[in-house]
C-alpha positions in Angstrom: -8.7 -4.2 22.8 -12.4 -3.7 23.6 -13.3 -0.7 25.7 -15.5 -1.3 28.5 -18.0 1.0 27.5 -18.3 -0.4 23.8 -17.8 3.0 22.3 -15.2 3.6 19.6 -12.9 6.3 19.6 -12.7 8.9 16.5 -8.8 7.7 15.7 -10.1 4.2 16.2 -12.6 4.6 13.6 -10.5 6.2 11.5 -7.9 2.7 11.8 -10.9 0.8 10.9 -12.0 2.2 7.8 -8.3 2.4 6.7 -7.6 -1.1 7.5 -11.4 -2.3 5.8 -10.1 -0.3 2.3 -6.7 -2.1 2.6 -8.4 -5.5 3.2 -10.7 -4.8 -0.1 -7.7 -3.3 -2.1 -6.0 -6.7 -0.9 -9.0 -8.6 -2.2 -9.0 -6.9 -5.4 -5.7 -7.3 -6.5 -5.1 -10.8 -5.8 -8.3 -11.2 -7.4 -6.9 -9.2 -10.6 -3.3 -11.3 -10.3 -5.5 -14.6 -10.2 -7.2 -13.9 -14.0 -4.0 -12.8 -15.1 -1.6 -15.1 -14.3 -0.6 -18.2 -16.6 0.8 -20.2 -14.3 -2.2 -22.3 -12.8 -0.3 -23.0 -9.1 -0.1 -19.2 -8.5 -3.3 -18.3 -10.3 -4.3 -20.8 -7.2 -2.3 -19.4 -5.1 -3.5 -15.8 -5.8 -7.2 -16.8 -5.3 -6.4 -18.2 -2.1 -5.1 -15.5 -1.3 -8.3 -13.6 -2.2 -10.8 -15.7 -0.7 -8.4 -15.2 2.8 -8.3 -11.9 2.8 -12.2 -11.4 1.9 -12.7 -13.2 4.9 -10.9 -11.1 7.2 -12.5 -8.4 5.7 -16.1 -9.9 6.3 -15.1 -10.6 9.9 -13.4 -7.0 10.6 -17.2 -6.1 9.4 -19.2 -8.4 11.5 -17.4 -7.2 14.3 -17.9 -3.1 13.6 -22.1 -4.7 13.0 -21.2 -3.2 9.5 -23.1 -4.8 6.9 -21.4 -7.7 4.7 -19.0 -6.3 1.9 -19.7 -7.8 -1.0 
């Protein structure tokens, strides 16, 4: 929940950064599963995955007016 000053609190800060490595952990390893895989459906399913997670992670970043992850 926003605070009505707008400033962030250390632990919250702390959250966020843990929560953005997760998201681009996430990212990577479905990505990784995805070129791996031999079954096409979950190879699809995996990059799905990916692409969904990547854009909670851009999000999360827009939000913190962090620049876009690549």
């Amino acid at each position: 929940m926003p605070h009505a000053t707008g400033k962030i609190t250390a632990r919250e800060l702390i959250d966020l950064q843990s929560h953005l490595m997760l998201e681009s952990t996430l990212v990577g390893q479905f990505n990784h599963f995805a070129r791996e895989c031999t079954d096409p459906q979950f190879g699809q399913l995996c990059q799905n995955l990916a692409h969904s997670r990547m854009d909670c992670l851009q999000k999360l970043a827009q939000h913190t007016n962090i620049a876009p992850i690549q």
